[in-house]
N, C-alpha and C positions, 0 to 999 in steps of 0.2 A: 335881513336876518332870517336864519332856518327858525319857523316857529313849530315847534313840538308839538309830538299826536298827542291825542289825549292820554293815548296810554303813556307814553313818555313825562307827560306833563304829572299825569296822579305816580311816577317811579320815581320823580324828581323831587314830589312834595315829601314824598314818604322818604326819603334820602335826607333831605333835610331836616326831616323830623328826628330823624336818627342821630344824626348829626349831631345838632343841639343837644339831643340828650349824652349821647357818649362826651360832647366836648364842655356840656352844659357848667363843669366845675371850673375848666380854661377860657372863661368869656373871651380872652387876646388872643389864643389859638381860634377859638371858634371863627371870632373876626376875620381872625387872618385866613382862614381857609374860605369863606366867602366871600373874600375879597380875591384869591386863587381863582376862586370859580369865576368870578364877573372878567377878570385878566385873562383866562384861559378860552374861555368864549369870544373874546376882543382877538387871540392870537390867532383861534381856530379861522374865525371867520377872515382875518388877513389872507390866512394860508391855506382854504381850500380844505380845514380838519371838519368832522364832523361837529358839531356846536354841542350837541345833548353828551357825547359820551364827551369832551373834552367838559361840561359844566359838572357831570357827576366824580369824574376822576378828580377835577380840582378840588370839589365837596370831601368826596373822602377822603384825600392827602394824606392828611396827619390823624387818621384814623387812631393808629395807635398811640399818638403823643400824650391818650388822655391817660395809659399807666406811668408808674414812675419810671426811673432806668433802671431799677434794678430787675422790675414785673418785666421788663421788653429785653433783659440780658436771659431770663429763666424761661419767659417764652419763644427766644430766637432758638436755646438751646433745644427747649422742646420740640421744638419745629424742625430741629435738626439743621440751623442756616451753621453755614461752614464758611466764614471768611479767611480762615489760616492765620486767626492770631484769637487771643486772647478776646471776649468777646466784649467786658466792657471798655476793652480801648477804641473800639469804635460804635457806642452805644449812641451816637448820634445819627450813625445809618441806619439803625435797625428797624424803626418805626414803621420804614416806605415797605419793606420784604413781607413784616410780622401782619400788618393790616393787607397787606394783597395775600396773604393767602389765609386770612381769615374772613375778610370780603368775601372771597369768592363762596364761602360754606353759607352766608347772609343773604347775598345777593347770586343765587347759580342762574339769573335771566340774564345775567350783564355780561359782555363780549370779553372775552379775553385780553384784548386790547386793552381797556382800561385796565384791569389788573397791571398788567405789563408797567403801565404807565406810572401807577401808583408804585409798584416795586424799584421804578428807576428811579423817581425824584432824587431821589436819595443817592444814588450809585453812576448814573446816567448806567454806558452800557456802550459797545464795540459795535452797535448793530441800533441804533435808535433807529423808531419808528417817528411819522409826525406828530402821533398824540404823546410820542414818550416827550419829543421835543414842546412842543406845547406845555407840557405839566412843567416839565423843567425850568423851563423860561419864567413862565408863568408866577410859581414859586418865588423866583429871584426876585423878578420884577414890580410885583404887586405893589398899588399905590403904596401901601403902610409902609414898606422898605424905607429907611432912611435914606433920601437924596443924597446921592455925590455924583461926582464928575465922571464917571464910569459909567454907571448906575444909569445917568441922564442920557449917554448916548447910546446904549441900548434899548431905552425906551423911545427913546428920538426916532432909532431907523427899522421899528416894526411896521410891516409891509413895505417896505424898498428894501431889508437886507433880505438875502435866502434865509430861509428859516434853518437850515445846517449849518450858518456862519453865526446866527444867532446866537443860538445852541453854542455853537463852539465856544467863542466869544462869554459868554456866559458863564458856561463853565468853565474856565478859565479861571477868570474872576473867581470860582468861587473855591479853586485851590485857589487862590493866591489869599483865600482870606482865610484859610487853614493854616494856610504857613504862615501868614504875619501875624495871628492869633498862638500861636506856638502849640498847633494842636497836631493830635494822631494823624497823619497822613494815612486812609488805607493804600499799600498797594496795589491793591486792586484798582484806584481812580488812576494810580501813573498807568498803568499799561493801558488805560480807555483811552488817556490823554494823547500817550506816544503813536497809540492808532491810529486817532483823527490826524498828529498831525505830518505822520505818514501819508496818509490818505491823501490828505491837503497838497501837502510835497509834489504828490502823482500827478496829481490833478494839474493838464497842461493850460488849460482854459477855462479860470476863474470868473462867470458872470456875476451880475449882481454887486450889491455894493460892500466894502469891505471895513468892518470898523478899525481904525485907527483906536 
C-alpha cells in the first residue's frame, strides 16, 4: 500500500474534517462516503490509480448531497450547468458537477483529476479516466450497497476484470436501475452508454475477463 507524505497525510485529515462537518447532519451519506473512500483506495491499488487522490475524491463525492434538491437545482442553475432539460428532472446528477466545481474554489492544491472524477460519479463520461473509473465503481460497489446477484459479481472480479469492463459493466447496471425504478433517464447517459458500446464493438481483441 502507497503510504502518504506527510503533507498528503495533514490534506487528508483536514478533508475529512471537512467532510464530517458539511455531511455532519447526513450521518448515512457521511458513512457512505467513507466507506467510497476505503472502496476507492482497494480499486486504485488493484488498478495501478494513485491511492491518496482516489481516497480524497471518494471523501468528497457527495459533497453536495449535504443541500436539499431544491439548493443543488438553484445552485446548478447558478453555475450555469446546462443539461438540455428541465433541471430538476434530473436533480439526482447534479450533486457530482455542483461540488466539483465548488471543491475546486476550497481546495485549488488538488489536481484536476479528482475534480474530473468527482464531476463524473454522477454522469460517468465518453472519455473516462482511471480515477473517473475508480470513483465510479467505487460508488456502486461500496460494502453498504445492498447485496445482489449482480452487485456480487462485480465485486467478485475486482482485479481479474480490466478496470473499463468494470466500469462498463457497472454502469450499466446502474441504467438498468433507472429504468426499472421508473426514473428520468438523462440523455446525456444513452449517448455515453452507445459510445462505450461502440467502442466495445471495435475492439477486435478483448483481453481480460468478461462479466457475464
Amino acid at each position: 500500500m502507497d503510504e502518504p507524505s506527510q503533507a498528503a497525510a495533514q490534506l487528508i485529515a483536514r478533508i475529512e474534517e471537512d467532510v464530517a462537518r458539511q455531511l455532519g447532519g447526513k450521518p448515512k451519506r457521511l458513512a457512505h462516503s467513507c466507506r467510497v473512500a476505503e472502496t476507492a483506495v482497494e480499486l486504485a491499488r488493484a488498478y495501478g490509480v494513485d491511492e491518496t487522490r482516489a481516497r480524497i475524491a471518494g471523501l468528497l463525492h457527495d459533497y453536495a448531497k449535504a443541500y436539499p434538491a431544491y439548493v443543488q437545482v438553484e445552485k446548478a442553475r447558478a453555475l450555469g450547468l446546462d443539461f438540455g432539460c428541465e433541471l430538476a428532472l434530473v436533480t439526482p446528477i447534479l450533486h457530482g458537477p455542483i461540488a466539483a466545481r465548488e471543491l475546486a474554489a476550497i481546495y485549488p492544491e488538488l489536481e484536476a483529476e479528482i475534480f474530473q472524477a468527482i464531476e463524473r460519479h454522477t454522469v460517468a463520461a465518453a472519455d473516462m479516466g482511471p480515477l473517473d473509473m475508480v470513483i465510479y465503481v467505487a460508488d456502486a460497489l461500496e460494502p453498504g450497497r445492498p447485496s445482489n446477484p449482480g452487485i456480487e459479481r462485480l465485486r467478485a472480479a475486482v482485479g481479474t476484470a480490466r478496470l473499463d469492463e468494470l466500469f462498463f459493466k457497472t454502469f450499466s447496471g446502474s441504467i438498468a436501475y433507472v429504468i426499472e425504478t421508473g426514473r428520468f433517464l438523462w440523455p446525456g447517459t444513452v449517448e455515453t452508454y452507445n459510445h462505450y458500446v461502440s467502442r466495445r464493438s471495435q475492439r477486435k481483441d478483448l483481453h481480460g475477463i468478461h462479466l457475464a
